[in-house]
C-alpha positions as CSV (number, residue, x, y, z in Angstrom):
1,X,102.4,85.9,118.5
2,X,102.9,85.3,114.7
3,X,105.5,88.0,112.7
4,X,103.9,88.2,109.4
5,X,106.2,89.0,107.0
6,X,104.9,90.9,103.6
7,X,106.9,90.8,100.5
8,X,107.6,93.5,98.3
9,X,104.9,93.6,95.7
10,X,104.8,92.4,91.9
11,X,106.3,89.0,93.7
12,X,109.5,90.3,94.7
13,X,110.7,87.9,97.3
14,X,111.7,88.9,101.0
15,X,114.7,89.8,102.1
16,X,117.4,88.6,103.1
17,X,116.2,84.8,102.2
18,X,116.0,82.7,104.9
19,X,114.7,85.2,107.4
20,X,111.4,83.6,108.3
21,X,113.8,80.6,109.6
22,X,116.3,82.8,111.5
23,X,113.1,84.5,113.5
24,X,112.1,81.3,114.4
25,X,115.6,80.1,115.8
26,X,115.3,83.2,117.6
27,X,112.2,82.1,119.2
28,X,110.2,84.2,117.1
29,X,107.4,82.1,114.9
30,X,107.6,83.6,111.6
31,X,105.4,83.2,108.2
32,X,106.1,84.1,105.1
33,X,103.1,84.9,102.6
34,X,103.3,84.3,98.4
35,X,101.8,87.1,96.9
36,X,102.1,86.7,93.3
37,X,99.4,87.9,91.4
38,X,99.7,91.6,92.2
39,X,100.4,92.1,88.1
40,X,97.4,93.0,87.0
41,X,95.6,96.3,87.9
42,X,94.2,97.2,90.7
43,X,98.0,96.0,91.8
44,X,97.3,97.6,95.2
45,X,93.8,95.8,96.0
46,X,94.7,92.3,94.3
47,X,98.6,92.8,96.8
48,X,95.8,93.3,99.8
49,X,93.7,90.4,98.7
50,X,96.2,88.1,97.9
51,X,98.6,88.8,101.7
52,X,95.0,88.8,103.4
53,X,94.4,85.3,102.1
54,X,97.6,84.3,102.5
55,X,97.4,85.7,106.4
56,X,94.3,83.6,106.8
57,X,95.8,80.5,105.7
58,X,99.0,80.8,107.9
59,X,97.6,81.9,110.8
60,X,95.4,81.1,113.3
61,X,92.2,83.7,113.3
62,X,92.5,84.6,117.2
63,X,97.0,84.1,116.5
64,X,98.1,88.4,117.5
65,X,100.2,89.0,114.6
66,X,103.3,92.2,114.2
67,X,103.1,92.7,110.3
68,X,106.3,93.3,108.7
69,X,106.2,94.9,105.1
70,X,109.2,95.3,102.5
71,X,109.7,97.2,99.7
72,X,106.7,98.8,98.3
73,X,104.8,96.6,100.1
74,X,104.8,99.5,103.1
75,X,102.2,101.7,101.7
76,X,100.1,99.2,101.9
77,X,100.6,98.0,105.3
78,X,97.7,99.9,106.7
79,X,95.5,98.1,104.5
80,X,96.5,95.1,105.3
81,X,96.5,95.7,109.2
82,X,92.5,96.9,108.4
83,X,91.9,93.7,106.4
84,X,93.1,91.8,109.7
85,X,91.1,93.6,112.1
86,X,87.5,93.1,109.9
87,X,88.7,89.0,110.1
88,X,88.7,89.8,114.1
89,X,92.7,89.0,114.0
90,X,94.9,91.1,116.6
91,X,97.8,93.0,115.3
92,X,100.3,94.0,118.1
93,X,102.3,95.9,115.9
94,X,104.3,97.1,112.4
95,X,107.1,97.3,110.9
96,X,108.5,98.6,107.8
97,X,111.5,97.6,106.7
98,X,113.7,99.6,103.4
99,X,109.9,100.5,102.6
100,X,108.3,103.8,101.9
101,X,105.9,105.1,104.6
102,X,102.3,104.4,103.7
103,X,100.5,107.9,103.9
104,X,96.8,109.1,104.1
105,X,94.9,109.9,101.6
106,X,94.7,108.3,98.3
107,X,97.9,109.0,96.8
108,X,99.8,107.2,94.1
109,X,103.6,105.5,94.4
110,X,105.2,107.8,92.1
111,X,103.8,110.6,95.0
112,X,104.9,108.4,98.1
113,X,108.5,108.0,96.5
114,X,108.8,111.4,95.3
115,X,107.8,113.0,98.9
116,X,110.2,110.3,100.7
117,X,113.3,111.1,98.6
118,X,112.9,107.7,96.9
119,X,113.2,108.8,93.2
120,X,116.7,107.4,93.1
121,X,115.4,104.0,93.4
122,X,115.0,102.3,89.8
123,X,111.5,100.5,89.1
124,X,111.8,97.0,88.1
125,X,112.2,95.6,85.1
126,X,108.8,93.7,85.1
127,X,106.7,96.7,86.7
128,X,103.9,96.9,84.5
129,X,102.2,100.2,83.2
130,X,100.1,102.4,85.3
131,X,101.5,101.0,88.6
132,X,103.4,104.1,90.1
133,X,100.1,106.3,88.8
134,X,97.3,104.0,90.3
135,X,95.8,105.1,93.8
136,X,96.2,103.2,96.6
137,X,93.7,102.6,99.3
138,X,93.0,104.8,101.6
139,X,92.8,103.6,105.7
140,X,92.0,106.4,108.3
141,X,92.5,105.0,111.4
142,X,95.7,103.8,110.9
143,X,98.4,103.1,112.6
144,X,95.9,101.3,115.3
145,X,98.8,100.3,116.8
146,X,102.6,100.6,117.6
147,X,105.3,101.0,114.3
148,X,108.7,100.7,113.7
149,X,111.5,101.1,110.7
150,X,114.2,98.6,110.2
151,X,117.3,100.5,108.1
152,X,119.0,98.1,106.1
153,X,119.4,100.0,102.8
154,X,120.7,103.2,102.5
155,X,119.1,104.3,99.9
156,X,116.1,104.4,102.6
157,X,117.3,106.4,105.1
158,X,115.0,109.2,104.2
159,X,112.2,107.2,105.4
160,X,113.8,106.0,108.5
161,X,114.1,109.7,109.3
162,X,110.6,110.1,108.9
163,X,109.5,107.2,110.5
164,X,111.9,108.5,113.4
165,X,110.0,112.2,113.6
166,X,106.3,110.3,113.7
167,X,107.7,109.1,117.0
168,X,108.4,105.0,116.0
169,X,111.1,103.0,116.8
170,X,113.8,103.2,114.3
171,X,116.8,100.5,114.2
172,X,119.8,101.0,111.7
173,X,121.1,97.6,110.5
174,X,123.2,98.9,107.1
175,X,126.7,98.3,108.9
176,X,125.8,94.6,109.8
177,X,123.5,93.3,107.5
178,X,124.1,89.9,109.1
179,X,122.3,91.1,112.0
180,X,118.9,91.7,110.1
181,X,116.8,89.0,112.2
182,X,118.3,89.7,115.0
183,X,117.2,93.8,115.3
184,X,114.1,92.9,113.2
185,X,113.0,90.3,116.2
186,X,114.5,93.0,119.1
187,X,112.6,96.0,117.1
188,X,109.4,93.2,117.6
189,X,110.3,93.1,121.3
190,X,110.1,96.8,121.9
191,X,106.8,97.7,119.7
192,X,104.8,94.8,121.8
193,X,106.4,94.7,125.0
C-alpha cells in the first residue's frame, strides 16, 4: 500500500516538510506528487490532471493507494479517488488533513469555505482571479471508500467536526504537531485495517 499524499493547490507544498520521509521510517511507503500548474483556469480540472499523472508515474497501476489531501486540495479528493479507479488503481482509503470537506454537487470554494466556517482563513497572495468562484467537479459516488480527518490546525476544527458527524475517523494533532506522521500513519491503520 502506497499513501499518496496531495498538496494543497496553486503549488503550495505539503506539510510539515519532510513528511513523505517520516511515513516511510514508519514503515509506511509514501509519495509525494508536484502539482504545479494548477494556475491557470479550470484550476480544479488541470489540479486533477496534473496529481492523476503524477499518481501514475509514482505508483504502480495495481499499487492500493490511501490518498491524503491538504489544504484546498480536499474538495477535490473525490475527483482524484474517481480518476484512480477509471486507471483500474485500488484506493483503500482518504484522508483529509487541515482541508475543507469536498461536497456534492458543483459548488464553488468560496461556498465550501463559507459553509465550513473557513472564511477566516486568508487566500494567498498568488491566488489568481476567478479561483474561489469557479465550479469544481462534481463525483457522485463518492466516498467509495473509508475517510478520515487529521486536526492539525485550529483554524480547521470546524471541519474536523464535520468530518466527525459523517461518521470518519477524526485524530486531533494541534497539541503535538511533532506527532503529525505518526497519527497520520495510525489514522492510515484504522481506515484500512
Amino acid at each position: 500500500m502506497i499513501t499518496v499524499l496531495l498538496p494543497p493547490t496553486l503549488g503550495a507544498p505539503f506539510s510539515p516538510p519532510g513528511i513523505d520521509r517520516d511515513l516511510d521510517a514508519l514503515g509506511r511507503a509514501a509519495v509525494l506528487p508536484e502539482v504545479t500548474d494548477d494556475f491557470t483556469a479550470p484550476h480544479a480540472a488541470r489540479y486533477v490532471a496534473r496529481a492523476s499523472l503524477e499518481i501514475n508515474r509514482l505508483v504502480a497501476t495495481d499499487e492500493p493507494t490511501v490518498l491524503v489531501a491538504r489544504g484546498d486540495s480536499g474538495p477535490l479528493l473525490g475527483a482524484v479517488g474517481a480518476a484512480q479507479r477509471a486507471a483500474h488503481r485500488p484506493v483503500l482509503g482518504y484522508v483529509l488533513v487541515d482541508a475543507p470537506l469536498p461536497r456534492p454537487g458543483s459548488p464553488t470554494r468560496e461556498e465550501i469555505s463559507r459553509d465550513q466556517g473557513l472564511t477566516g482563513i486568508p487566500a494567498g497572495a498568488d491566488e489568481p482571479a476567478g479561483y474561489r468562484t469557479e465550479r469544481l467537479p462534481t463525483v457522485p459516488d463518492w466516498p467509495d471508500a473509508p475517510c478520515g480527518y487529521l486536526l492539525t490546525d485550529p483554524a480547521y476544527a470546524h471541519p474536523a467536526h464535520l468530518a466527525g458527524m459523517r461518521g470518519w475517523a477524526v485524530r486531533d494533532a494541534v497539541a503535538e504537531p511533532g506527532r503529525t506522521a505518526a497519527e497520520l500513519a495510525a489514522l492510515i491503520d484504522e481506515l484500512v485495517r
